[in-house]
C-alpha positions in Angstrom: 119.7 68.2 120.7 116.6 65.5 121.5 118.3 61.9 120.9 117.1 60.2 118.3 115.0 57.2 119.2 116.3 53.6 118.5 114.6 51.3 115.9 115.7 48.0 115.5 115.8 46.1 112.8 116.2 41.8 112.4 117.3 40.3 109.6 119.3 43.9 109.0 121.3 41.8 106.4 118.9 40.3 104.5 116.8 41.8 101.6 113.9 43.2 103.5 115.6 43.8 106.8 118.4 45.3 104.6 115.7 47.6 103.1 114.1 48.7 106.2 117.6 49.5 108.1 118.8 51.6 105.0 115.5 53.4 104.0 115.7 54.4 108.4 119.2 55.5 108.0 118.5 57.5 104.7 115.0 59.0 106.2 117.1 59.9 109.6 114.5 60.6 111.7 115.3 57.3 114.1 118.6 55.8 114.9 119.1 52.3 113.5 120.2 49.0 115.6 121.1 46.4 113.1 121.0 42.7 114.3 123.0 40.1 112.4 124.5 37.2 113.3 127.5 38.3 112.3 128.7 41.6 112.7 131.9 41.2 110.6 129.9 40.4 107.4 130.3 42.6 104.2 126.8 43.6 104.8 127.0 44.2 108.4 129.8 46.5 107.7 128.4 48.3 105.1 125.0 48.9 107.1 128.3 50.3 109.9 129.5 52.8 107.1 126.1 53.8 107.1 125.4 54.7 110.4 123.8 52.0 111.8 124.5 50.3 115.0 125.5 47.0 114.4 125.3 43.9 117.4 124.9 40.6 117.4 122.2 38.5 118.4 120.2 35.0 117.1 117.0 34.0 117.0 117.4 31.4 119.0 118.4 33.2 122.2 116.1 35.2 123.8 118.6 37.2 125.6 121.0 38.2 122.8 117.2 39.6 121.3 116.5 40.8 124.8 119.9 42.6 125.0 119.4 43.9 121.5 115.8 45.5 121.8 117.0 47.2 125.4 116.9 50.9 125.2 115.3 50.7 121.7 111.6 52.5 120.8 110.8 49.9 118.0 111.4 47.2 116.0 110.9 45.4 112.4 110.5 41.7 112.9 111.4 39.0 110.1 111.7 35.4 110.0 114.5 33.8 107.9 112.0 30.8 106.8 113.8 30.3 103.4 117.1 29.5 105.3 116.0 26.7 106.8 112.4 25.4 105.4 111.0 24.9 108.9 107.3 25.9 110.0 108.5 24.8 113.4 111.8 27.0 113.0 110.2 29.5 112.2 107.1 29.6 115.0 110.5 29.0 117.8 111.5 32.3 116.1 108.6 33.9 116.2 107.8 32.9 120.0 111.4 34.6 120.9 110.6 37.9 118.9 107.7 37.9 120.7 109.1 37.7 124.0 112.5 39.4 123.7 110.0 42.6 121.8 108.0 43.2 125.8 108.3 46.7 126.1 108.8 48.2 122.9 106.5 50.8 121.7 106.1 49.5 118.2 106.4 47.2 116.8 106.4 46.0 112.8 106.0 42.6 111.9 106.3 41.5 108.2 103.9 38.7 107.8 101.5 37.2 105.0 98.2 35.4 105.6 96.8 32.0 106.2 96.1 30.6 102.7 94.4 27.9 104.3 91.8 30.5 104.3 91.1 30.2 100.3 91.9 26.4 99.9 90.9 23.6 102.3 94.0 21.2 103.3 91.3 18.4 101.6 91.6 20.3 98.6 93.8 18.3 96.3 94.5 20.6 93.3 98.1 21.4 95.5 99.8 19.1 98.1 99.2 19.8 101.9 103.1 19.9 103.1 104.4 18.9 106.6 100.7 17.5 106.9 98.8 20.4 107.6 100.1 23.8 105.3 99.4 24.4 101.9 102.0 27.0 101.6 104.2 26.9 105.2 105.5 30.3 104.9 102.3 32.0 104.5 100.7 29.6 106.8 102.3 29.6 109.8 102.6 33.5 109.6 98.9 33.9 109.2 97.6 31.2 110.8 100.0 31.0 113.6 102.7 33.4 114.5 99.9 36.9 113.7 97.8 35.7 117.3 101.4 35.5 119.2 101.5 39.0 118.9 98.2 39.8 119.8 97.8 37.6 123.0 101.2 39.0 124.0 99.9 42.1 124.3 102.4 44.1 121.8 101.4 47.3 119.9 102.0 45.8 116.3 101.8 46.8 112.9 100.8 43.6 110.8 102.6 44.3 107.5 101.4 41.8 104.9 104.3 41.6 102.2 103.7 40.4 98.5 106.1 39.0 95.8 109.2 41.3 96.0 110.8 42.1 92.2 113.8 41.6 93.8 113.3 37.8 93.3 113.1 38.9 89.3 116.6 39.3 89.1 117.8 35.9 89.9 116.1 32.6 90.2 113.5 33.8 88.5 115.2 35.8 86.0 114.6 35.6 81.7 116.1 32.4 80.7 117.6 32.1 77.1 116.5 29.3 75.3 118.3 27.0 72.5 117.0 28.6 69.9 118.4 32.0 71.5 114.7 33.8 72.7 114.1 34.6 76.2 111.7 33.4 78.3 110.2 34.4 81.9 109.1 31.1 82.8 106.9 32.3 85.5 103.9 30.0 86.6 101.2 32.6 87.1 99.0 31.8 84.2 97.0 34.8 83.2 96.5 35.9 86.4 98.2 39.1 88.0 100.9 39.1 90.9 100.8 41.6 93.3 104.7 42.9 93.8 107.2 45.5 95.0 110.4 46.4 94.8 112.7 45.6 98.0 113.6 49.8 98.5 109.7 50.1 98.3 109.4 47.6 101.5 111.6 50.1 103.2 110.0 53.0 102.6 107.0 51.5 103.7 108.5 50.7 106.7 109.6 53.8 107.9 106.2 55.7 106.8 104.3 53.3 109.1 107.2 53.9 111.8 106.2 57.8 111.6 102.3 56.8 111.7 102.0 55.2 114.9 98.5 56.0 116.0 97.6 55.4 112.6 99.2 51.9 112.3 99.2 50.4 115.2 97.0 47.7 115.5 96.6 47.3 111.8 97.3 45.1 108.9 98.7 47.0 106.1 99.1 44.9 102.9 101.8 46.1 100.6 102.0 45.7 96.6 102.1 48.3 94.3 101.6 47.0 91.1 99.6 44.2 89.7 100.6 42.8 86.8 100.3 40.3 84.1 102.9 37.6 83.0 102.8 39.3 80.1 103.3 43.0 81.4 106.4 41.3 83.6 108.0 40.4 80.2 107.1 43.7 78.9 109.1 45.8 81.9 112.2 42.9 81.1 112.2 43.6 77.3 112.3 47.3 77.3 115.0 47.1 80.2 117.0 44.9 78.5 116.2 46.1 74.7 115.4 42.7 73.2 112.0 40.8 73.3 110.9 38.9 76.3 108.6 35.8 76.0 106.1 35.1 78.6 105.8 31.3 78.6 104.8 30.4 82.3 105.1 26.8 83.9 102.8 24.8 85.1 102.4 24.4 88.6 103.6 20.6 88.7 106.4 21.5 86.8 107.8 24.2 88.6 107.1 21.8 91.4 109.2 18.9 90.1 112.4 21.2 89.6 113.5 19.8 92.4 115.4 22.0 94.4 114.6 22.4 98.2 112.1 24.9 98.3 110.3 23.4 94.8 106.9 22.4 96.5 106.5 25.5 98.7 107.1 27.9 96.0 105.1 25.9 93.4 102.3 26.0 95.9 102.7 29.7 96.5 102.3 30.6 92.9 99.1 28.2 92.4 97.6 30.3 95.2 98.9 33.3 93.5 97.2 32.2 90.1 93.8 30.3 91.4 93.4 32.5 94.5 94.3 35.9 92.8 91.4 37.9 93.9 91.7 37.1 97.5 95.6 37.5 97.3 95.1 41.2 95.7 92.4 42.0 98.1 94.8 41.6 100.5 97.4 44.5 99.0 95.9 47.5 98.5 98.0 49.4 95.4 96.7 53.0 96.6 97.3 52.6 100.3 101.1 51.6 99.4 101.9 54.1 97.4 100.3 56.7 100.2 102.9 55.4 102.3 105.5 55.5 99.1 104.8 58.5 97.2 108.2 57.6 94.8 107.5 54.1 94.8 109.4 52.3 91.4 107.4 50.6 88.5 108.6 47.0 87.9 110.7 48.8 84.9 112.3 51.4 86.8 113.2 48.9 89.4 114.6 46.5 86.7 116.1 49.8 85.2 118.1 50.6 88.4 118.8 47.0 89.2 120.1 45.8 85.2 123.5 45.0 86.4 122.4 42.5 88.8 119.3 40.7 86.3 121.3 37.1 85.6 120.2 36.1 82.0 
């Protein structure tokens, strides 16, 4: 029997590696490497029970990477930026992907663009943040980490993420006001978000992994829906059987909640709301759900995920 080649996956614990390393497993066409940090973790045991191949190694030493990626075919490549806040983190992770991933035959990294692109750091409708991002986590992805990849040489798939529902469930859940009525406070305006669900990322994931000639070299922007604030609180009220307000905040408001990542993600939805058209241009709806033919509607994914929505 042909061995099964070795993908591996980074961030195998996290909600998009997590994705990725279980859509591989449940596909079965590759054999899965899971890196974590720890390999004791409830997560990194589960992915075990699964099937996967579980080591250790940290983004901050090239040679537990190196060690990691040895014998493999491919890999999916994630940063952990929200863990730490860092653009500088983050482009020290990035250059050790990039060096530990020499030799692999594809490789998939999740990435978003520059948004300096659509608004000029001058531009003082948002703050510029660490003195020359508008929104770090796109920017340094975009505008930075992307040419690593290139100038190293690597046969890459550029896969350009959008808002994952995922983050609906939580944070950004419903919230139930005094008067008992709840309300998705999400700043977009009017304007549409372009999202998917986190199993969706997955699938993607492995599609692009069987499509090599096809992908390689490409940016493939994932996001298939586009919806309104209003259609968001649609998919939440029939999910969850009672009516759902849409009552977004503004930007500076979201900005002033003042939790760590308040100013990054209240610049990311202002770009989101006064940038939508080149945001959506950027995630073509038809092309991912070619690569997902049973992709989920917002409401099926809030359907399958109901126990887990914190209102």
């Amino acid at each position: 029997m042909t061995e099964k080649k070795i993908v591996a996956v980074v961030g195998a614990t996290g909600v998009q590696g997590g994705a990725v390393a279980r859509a591989l497993l449940a596909d079965g066409e590759f054999a899965v490497r899971a890196l974590s940090r720890s390999t004791s973790s409830a997560a990194a045991e589960e992915l075990a029970g699964l099937g996967a191949e579980v080591v250790a190694a940290d983004l901050y030493d090239v040679g537990s990477l190196r060690k990691a990626f040895d014998g493999a075919y491919g890999a999916y490549l994630v940063t952990p930026f929200f863990t730490h806040l860092s653009a500088a983190k983050e482009l020290e992770e990035v250059g050790n992907l990039v060096e530990a991933a020499r030799g692999l035959e594809h490789v998939v990294w999740s990435t978003l663009e520059d948004t300096r692109e659509a608004i000029s750091l001058d531009d003082d409708r948002m703050p510029t943040l660490d003195g020359k991002y508008k929104v770090p986590h796109f920017d340094v992805k975009g505008g930075e980490a992307d040419a690593l990849f290139e100038q190293a040489g690597l046969p890459t798939t550029y896969v350009r993420l959008s808002f994952y529902w995922n983050n609906l469930l939580r944070d950004l859940a419903p919230r139930r006001g005094e008067d008992g009525t709840l309300r998705l406070s999400l700043p977009m305006g009017e304007s549409r978000i372009s999202g998917i669900a986190g199993e969706d990322i997955g699938k993607a994931v492995v599609s692009v992994l069987k499509r090599p000639a096809e992908t390689i070299g490409r940016t493939i922007g994932l996001g298939s829906e586009h919806l309104t604030g209003d259609e968001v609180a649609a998919a939440f009220s029939e999910v969850l059987g009672e009516k759902v307000e849409y009552a977004p905040l503004s930007h500076n408001d979201f900005r002033a909640l003042g939790f760590p990542a308040a100013e990054e993600l209240g610049n990311m939805f202002q770009y989101y709301t006064e940038f939508s058209e080149h945001v959506l241009s950027r995630r073509d709806v038809e092309l991912t759900r070619s690569f997902v033919p049973s992709w989920l509607t917002l409401k099926e994914f809030l359907a399958a995920h109901r126990a887990e929505i914190a209102v």
